[in-house]
C-alpha positions as a printed Julia matrix, in Angstrom:
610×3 Matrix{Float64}:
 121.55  150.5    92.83
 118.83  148.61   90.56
 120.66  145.24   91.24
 120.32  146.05   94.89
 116.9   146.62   94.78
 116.29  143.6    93.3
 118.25  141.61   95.79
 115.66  142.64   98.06
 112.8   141.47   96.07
 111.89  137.97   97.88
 111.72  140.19  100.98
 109.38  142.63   99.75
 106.99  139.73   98.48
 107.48  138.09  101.86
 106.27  141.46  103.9
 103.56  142.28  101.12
 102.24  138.3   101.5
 102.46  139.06  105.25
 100.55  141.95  105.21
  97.49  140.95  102.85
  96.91  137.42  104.77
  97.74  139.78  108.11
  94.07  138.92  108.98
  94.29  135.0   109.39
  96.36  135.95  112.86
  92.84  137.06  114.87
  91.22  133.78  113.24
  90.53  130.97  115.5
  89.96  127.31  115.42
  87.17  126.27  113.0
  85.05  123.46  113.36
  85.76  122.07  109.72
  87.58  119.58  110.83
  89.59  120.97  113.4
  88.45  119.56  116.15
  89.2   116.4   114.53
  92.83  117.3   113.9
  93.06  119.3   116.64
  91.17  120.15  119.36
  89.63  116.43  120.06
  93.4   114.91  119.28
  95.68  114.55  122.12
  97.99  112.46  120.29
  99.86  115.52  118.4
 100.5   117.79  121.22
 104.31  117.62  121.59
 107.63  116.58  120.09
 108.29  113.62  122.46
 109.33  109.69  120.82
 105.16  109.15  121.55
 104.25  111.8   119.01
 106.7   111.01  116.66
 105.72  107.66  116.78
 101.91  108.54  116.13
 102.75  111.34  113.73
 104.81  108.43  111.27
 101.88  105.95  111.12
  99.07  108.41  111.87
  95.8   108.37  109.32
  93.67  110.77  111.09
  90.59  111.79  108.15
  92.65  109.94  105.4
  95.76  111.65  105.45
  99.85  110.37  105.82
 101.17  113.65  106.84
 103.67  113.08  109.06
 106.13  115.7   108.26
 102.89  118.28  108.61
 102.12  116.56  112.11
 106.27  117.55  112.92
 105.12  121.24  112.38
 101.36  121.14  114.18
 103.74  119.33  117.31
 105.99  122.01  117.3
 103.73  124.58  117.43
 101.69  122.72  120.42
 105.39  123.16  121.98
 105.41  126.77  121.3
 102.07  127.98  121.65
  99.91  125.22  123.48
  96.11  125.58  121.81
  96.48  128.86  120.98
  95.2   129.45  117.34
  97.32  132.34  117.16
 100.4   130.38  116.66
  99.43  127.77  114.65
  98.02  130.74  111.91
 101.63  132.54  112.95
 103.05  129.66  111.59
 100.59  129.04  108.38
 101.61  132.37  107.15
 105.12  132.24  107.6
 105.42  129.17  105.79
 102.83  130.75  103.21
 105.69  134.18  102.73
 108.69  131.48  102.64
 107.46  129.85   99.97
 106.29  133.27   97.81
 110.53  134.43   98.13
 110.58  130.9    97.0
 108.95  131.31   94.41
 110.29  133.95   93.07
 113.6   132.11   92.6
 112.26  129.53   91.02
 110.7   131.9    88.53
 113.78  133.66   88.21
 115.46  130.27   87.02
 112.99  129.42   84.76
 113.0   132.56   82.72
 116.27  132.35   82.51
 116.02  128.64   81.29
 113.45  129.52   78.73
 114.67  132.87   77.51
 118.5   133.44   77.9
 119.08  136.63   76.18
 116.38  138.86   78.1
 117.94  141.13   80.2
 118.66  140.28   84.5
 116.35  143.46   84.93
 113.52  142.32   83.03
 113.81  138.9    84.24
 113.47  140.2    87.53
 110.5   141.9    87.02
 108.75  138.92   85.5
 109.78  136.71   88.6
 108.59  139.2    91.26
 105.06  139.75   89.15
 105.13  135.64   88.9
 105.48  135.54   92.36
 103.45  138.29   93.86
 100.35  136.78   91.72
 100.94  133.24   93.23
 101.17  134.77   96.66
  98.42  136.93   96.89
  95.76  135.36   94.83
  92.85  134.57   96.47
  92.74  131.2    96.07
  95.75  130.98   98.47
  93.23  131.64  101.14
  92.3   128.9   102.64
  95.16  127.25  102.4
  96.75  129.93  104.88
  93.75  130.44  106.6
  92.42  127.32  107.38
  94.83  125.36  110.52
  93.78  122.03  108.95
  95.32  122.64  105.54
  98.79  123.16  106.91
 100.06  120.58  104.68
  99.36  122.1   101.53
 101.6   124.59  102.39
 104.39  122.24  104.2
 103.79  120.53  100.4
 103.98  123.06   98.26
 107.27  124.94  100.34
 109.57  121.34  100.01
 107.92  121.18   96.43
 109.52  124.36   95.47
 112.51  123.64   96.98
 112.82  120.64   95.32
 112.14  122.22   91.78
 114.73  124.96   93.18
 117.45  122.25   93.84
 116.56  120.33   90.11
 116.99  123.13   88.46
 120.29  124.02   90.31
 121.69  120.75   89.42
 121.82  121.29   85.89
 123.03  124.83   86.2
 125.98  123.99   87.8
 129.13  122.16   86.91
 129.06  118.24   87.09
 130.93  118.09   89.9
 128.5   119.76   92.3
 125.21  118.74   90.01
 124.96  115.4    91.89
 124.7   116.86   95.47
 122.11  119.37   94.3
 120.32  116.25   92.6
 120.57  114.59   96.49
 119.05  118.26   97.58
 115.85  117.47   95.16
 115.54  114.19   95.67
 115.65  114.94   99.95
 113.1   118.02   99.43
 110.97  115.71   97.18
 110.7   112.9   100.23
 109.62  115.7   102.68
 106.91  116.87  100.23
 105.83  113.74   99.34
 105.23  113.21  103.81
 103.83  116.48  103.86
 100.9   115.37  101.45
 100.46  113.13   98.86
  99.02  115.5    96.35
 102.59  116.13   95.19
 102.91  112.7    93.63
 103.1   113.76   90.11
 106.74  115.47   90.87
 108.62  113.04   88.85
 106.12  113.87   86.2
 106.97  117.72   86.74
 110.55  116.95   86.47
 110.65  115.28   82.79
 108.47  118.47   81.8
 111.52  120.58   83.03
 113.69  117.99   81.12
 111.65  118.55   78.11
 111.09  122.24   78.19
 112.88  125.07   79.48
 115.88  122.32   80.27
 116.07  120.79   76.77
 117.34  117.47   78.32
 115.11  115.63   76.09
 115.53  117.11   72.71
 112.98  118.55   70.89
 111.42  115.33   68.79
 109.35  113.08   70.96
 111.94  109.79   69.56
 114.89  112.04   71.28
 113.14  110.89   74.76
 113.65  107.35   74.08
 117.33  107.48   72.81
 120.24  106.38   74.28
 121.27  110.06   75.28
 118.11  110.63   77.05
 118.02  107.3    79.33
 120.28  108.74   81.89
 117.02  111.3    82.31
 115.15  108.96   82.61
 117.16  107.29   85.38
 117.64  110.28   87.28
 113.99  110.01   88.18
 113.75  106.6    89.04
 114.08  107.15   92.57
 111.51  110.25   92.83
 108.93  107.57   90.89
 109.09  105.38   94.1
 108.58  107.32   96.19
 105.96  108.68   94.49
 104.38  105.5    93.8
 105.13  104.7    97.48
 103.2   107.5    98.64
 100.4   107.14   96.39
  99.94  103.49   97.2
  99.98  104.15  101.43
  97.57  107.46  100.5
  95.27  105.23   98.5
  95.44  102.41  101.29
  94.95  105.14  104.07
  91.99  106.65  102.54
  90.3   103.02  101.48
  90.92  101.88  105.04
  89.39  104.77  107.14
  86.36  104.78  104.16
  86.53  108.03  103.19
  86.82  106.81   99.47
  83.36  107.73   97.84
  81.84  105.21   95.76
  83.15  104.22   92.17
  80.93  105.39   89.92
  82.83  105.56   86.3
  80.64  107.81   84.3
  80.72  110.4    87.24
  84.63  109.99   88.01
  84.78  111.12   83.91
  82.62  114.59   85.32
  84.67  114.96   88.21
  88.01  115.21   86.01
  86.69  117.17   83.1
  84.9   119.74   85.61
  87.65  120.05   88.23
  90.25  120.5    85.2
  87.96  123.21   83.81
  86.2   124.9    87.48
  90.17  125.96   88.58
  90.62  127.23   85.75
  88.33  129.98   85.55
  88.58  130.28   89.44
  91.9   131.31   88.89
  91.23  133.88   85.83
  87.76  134.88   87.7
  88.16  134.08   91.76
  84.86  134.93   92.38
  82.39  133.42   94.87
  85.14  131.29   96.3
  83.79  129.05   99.56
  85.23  126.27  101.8
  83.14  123.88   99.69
  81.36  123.79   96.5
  79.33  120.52   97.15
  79.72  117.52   95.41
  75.93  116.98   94.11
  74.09  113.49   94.61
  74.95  112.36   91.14
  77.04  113.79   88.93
  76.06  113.0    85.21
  78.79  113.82   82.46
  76.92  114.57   79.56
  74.61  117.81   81.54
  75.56  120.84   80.43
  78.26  122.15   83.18
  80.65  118.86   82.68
  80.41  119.25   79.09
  81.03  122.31   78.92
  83.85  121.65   81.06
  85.11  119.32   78.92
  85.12  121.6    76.25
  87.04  124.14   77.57
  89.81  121.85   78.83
  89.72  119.9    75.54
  90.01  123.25   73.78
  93.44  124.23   75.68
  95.1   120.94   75.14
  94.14  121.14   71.49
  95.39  124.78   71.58
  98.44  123.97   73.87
  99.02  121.02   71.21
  99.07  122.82   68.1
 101.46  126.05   69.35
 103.49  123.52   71.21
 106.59  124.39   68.53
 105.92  128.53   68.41
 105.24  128.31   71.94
 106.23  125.52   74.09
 106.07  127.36   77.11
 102.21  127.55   76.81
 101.87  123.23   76.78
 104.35  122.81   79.41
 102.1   124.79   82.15
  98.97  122.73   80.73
 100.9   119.44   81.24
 102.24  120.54   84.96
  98.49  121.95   85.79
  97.11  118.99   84.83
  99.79  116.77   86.51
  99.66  117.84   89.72
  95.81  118.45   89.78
  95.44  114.33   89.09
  95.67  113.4    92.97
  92.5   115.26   93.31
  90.91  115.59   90.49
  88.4   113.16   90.4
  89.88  109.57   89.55
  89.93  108.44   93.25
  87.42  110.56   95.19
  86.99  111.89   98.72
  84.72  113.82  101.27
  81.89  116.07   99.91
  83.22  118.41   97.88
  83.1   118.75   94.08
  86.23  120.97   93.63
  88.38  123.06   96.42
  90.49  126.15   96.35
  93.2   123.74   98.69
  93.52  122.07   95.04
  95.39  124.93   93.63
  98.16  125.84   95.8
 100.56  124.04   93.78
  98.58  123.3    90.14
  98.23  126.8    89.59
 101.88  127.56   90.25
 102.3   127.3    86.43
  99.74  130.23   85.96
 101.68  132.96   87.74
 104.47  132.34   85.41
 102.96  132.9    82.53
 101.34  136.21   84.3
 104.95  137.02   85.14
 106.13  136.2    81.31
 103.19  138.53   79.74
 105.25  141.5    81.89
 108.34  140.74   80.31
 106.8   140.25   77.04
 105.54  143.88   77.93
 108.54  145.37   78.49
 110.68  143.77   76.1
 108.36  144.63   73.13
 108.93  148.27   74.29
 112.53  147.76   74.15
 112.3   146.37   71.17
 110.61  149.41   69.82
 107.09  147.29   68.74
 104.98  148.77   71.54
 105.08  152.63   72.36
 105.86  154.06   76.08
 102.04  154.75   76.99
 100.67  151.47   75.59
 103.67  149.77   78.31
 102.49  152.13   80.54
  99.25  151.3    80.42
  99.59  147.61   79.94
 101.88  146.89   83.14
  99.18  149.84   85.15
  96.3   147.29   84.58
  98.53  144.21   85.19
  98.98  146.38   88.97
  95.61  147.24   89.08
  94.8   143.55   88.42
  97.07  142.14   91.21
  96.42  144.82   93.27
  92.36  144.0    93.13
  93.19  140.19   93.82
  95.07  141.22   96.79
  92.72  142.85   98.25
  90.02  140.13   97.59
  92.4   137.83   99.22
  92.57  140.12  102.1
  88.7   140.37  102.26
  88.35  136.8   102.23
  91.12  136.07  104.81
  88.81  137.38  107.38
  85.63  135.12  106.5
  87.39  132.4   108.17
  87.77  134.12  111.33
  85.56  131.75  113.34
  82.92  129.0   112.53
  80.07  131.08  112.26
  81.16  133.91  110.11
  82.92  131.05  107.95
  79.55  129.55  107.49
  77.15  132.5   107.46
  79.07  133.6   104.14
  79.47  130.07  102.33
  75.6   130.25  102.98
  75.59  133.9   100.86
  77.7   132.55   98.24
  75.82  129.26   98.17
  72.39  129.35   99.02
  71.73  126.03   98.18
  74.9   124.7   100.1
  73.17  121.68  102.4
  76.85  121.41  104.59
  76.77  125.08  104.96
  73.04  125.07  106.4
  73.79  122.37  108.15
  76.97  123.3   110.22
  75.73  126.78  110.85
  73.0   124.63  112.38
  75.19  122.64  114.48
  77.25  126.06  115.72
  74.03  127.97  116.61
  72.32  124.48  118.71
  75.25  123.99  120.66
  75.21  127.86  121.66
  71.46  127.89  122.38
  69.92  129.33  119.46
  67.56  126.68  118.96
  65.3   128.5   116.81
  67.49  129.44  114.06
  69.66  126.33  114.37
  65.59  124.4   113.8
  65.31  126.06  110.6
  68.76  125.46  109.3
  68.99  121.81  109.92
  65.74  121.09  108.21
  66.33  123.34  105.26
  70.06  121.34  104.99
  67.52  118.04  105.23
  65.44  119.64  102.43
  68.4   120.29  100.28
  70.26  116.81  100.89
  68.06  114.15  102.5
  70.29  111.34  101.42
  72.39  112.82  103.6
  71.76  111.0   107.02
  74.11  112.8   109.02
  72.17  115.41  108.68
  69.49  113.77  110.37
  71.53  112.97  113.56
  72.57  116.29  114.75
  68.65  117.36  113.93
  67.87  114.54  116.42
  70.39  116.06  118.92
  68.51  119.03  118.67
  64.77  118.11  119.04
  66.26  116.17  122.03
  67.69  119.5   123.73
  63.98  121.02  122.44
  62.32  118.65  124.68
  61.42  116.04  121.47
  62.72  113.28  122.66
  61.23  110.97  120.92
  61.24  112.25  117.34
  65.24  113.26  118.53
  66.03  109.25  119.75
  63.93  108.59  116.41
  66.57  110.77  113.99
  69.66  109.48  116.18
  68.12  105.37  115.18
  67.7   106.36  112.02
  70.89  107.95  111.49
  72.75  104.57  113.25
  70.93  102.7   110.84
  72.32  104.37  107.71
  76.19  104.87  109.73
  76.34  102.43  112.63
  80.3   103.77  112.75
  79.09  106.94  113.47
  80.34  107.77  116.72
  79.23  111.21  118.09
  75.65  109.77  117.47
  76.15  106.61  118.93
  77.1   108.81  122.15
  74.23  110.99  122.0
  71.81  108.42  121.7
  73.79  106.95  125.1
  73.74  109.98  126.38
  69.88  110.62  125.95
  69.3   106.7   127.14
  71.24  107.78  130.49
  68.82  110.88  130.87
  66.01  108.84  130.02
  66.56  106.08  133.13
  68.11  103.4   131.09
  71.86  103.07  131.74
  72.18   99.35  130.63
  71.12  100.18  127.68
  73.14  103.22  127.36
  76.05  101.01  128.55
  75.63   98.57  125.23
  75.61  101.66  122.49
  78.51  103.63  124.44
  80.73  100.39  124.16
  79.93  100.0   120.15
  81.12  103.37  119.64
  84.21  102.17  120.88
  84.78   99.74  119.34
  84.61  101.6   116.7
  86.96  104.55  117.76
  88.86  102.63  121.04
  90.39  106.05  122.33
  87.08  108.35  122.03
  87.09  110.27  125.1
  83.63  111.6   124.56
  82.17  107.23  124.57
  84.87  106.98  127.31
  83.33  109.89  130.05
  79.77  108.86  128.52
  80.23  105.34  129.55
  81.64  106.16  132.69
  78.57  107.99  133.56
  76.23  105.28  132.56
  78.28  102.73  134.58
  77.57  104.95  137.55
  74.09  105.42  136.85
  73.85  101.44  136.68
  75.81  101.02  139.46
  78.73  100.03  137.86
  81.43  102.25  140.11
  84.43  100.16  139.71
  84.35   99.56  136.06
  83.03  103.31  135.71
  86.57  104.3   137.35
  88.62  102.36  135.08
  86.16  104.06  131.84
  87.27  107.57  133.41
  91.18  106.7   134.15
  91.42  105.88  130.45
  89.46  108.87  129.02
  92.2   111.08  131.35
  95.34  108.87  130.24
  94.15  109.49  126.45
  93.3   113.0   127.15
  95.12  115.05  130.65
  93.25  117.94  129.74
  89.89  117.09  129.43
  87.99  118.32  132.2
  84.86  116.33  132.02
  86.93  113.07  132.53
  88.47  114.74  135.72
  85.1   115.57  136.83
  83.73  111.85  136.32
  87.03  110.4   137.58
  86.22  112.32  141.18
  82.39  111.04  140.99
  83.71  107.66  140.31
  85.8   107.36  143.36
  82.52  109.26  144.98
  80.39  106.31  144.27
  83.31  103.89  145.72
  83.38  105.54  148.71
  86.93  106.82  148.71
  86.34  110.97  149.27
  90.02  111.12  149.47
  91.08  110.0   146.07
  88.2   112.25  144.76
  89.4   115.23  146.26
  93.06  114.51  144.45
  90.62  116.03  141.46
  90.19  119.52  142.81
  93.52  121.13  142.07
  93.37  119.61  138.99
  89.64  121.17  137.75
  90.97  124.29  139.43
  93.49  124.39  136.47
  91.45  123.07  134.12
  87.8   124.19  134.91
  87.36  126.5   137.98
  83.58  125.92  137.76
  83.97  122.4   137.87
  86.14  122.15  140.39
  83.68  124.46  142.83
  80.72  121.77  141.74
  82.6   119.18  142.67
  83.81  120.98  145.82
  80.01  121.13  147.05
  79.73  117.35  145.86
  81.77  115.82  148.27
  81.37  118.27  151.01
């Protein structure tokens, strides 16, 4: 009957994940990158040879994800644009990989202690599991559409520990194919993201510790019994290094590498090794960003104390590595797999990220799941009294139980943009992103007021940051103050002249303003920065009209539709294009079409060409 039950344990952690992240299914798209990935990307949407295509050799904010991209096409297939799906699909892959990992901690505690009983080992795999599942730091990777691929990652990453550690359970004759099993799982984490590089890494710390492969002297790892170890991993180390090499190239070629700056890089590591740490002892506060300040200076107080605590757990880890060897080999993995993002090659604004965990902190919940059977097996052993148990594993509940909860709580904060950023802005007053995209949301909805007071207080905060300054332009321009507004948008171009969306709404407000050749010249820099931006493409297309321009105007609007079908806006100009040619009948070819897409549209454009 017990055995039974337990057979049923990686369902039970599947329904209970299910049910705590149950919230992420009313969420919607947020605009934290998603409508980069997503709602302003065409090229995705679909599982055809042209979205495969894109999907291998795609780059979009700095990322080689195509096996992620497979997933995000296949649930355009299923569900179109609704955000229901693609969070449908988040947390299924989220509850796979929490039955996941409770085999893999089953394994392990069987690796690492062989004579504790099936029952107790149980027990520690389902607590391992349940705290890696639940934990609130899980959250936005579940929560958040655009971080698909850490879970895509981190399900083929357990899989491919799942299969290693199968390999060299099993007899020789079957221990190769489950080798070809890892090594296959390993290639689709490595293409679901790169932060998995450090797998062949992981693997030699399996080798060394609970596998034994090694030996227990650190001259057993170079002698002539350990080299076929070493050559097992030969091929997981290219393709590592393979994938490190095209992330490193992808990221220096779209520039969203930060600067190099040495002495900072050395704050970075020691505080991000540190800060996920504690956020996974203490998950409090947690936000989509904890903002990478304008300088970050090793030797102030929070990276050296940073440094101290991580210094202080390698020593510790170190020293106890013979009485405890268990306790070193979770250090070594943390700190393995955090490396990718860490600090040593740096992007975007943040300073640290609860994405960073997912798989890092994997190593955590199995030492949570070890201190139960510790627990249990001191009671057995007759060293710790029933009610002490009692009470130990009770707290260990009510501990799990709280972070549940939390994680529960927190799913819902992402539920749209402005809830997301109306409560990073509680956690983090000081937060100048926060201000400033709670800004952005409120301007585009009308709330000029509020949005006014948000964008200068994120310019307060941050006024290196010049981005800043080009939305604020947008605004004053929608407030009437257009020439402070053009003012912001110039002075923004002059800091970025690759920035796009402001390159548009300056050609945008020189088409309002009577001066369509000139809006013509800016509109045609943005693309040649970014060729296939539909927004430049039906901006252009209106300032060729305006200038007079109909035939080229056409061909502006034909290619915004061919890059996007479902943009309505393009339809719309495509109509006025063949308008201001002169041919009514092509225009009205439009209607149906903006009927689908746009029924007011498609009514304005009805009264146009009557």
């Amino acid at each position: 009957m017990l055995r039974s039950a337990w057979r049923a344990a990686p369902l039970a952690l599947a329904l209970v994940t299910a049910v705590v992240f149950a919230p992420v299914l009313r969420a919607s798209f947020v605009d934290w990158d998603d409508p980069i990935n997503f709602l302003e990307n065409p090229y995705y949407r679909g599982l055809g040879w042209p979205q495969l295509r894109w999907m291998l050799t795609a780059s979009v904010m700095g990322h080689w994800i195509p096996v992620t991209w497979l997933t995000l096409g296949a649930d355009f297939v299923v569900w179109g644009m609704n955000p229901f799906g693609y969070h449908l699909t988040n947390l299924l892959l989220h509850t796979i990989s929490a039955a996941l990992f409770y085999f893999v901690s089953r394994r392990l505690s069987g690796l690492a202690m062989p004579t504790t009983s099936p029952g107790i080992m149980n027990l520690g795999a389902a607590v391992a599991a349940l705290y890696f599942a639940v934990h609130p730091l899980r959250v936005e990777s579940v929560a958040w559409i655009t971080e698909r691929r850490d879970l895509t990652s981190g399900l083929f990453f357990l899989l491919t520990i799942l299969a290693y550690l199968k390999a060299h359970e099993r007899p020789p004759a079957t221990s190769a194919a489950w080798r070809l099993v890892s090594l296959g799982a390993a290639t689709l984490a490595l293409a679901s993201k790169s932060i998995v590089m450090g797998l062949p890494l992981v693997l030699l710390i399996l080798d060394a510790y609970p596998l034994g492969r090694l030996g227990p002297r650190a001259r057993d790892w170079w002698s002539a019994q350990a080299r076929p170890v070493w050559g097992e991993k030969i091929p997981f180390a290219l393709l590592a290094v393979g994938t490190a090499a095209a992330a490193y190239l992808v990221q220096r070629s779209t520039g969203y590498l930060t600067p190099a700056d040495p002495a900072g890089r050395i704050g970075m590591v020691a505080y991000n090794a540190w800060f996920h740490v504690w956020k996974t002892v203490a998950p409090l506060n947690l936000g989509p960003i904890y903002e990478l300040p304008p300088r970050v200076n090793p030797l102030e107080l929070p990276y050296l104390l940073s440094a101290a605590g991580g210094l202080a757990i390698t020593a510790a880890g170190w020293l106890l590595r013979r009485r405890w060897p268990a306790g070193l080999a979770v250090w070594a993995f943390y700190l393995v797999m955090l490396a990718p993002v860490a600090g040593f090659v740096h992007t975007g604004n943040h300073l640290g990220a609860d994405r960073n965990t997912y798989v890092p902190c994997m190593g955590f919940a199995l030492l949570v799941g070890a201190l139960a059977m510790a627990v249990v097996q001191a009671w057995r052993r007759g060293v710790l009294r029933a009610p002490i148990v009692a009470m130990a594993l009770g707290v260990l509940a009510i501990w799990i139980g709280g972070l549940a909860l939390t994680a529960r709580a927190q799913s819902s904060v992402w539920y749209d943009s402005e809830t997301l950023w109306r409560y990073s802005i509680e956690v983090d007053p000081g937060c100048a992103i926060c201000h400033h995209n709670l800004g952005v949301i409120l301007g585009r909805r009308g709330d000029r007021t509020e949005a006014q007071a948000l964008l200068e207080r994120a310019i307060a905060l941050r006024p290196d940051r010049s981005e800043f300054h080009g939305n604020y332009g947008l605004l004053l321009i929608q407030m009437g103050r257009r020439p402070e507004g053009l003012a912001m948008l110039r002075y923004r171009l002059g800091h970025n002249p690759r920035d796009v969306n402001a390159r548009v709404n300056l050609g945008i407000a020189l088409i309002e303003d009577g001066h369509p050749a000139e809006a013509v010249g800016e509109l045609e820099r943005a693309l040649d920065v970014k060729p296939d931006s539909v927004p430049a493409l039906t901006s252009l297309g209106r300032a060729l009209i305006a200038d007079g321009r109909a035939e080229p105007a056409r061909a502006a609007f034909e290619r915004a539709v061919t890059i996007n079908a479902a943009n309505p806006v393009a339809h719309l100009g495509l109509a006025r294009a063949h308008l201001a040619r002169g041919d009514r009948a092509a225009a009205r070819e439009q209607i149906p079409i903006l009927q689908r897409l746009d029924p007011q549209l498609a009514r304005m454009l009805e009264q146009e060409i009557r």
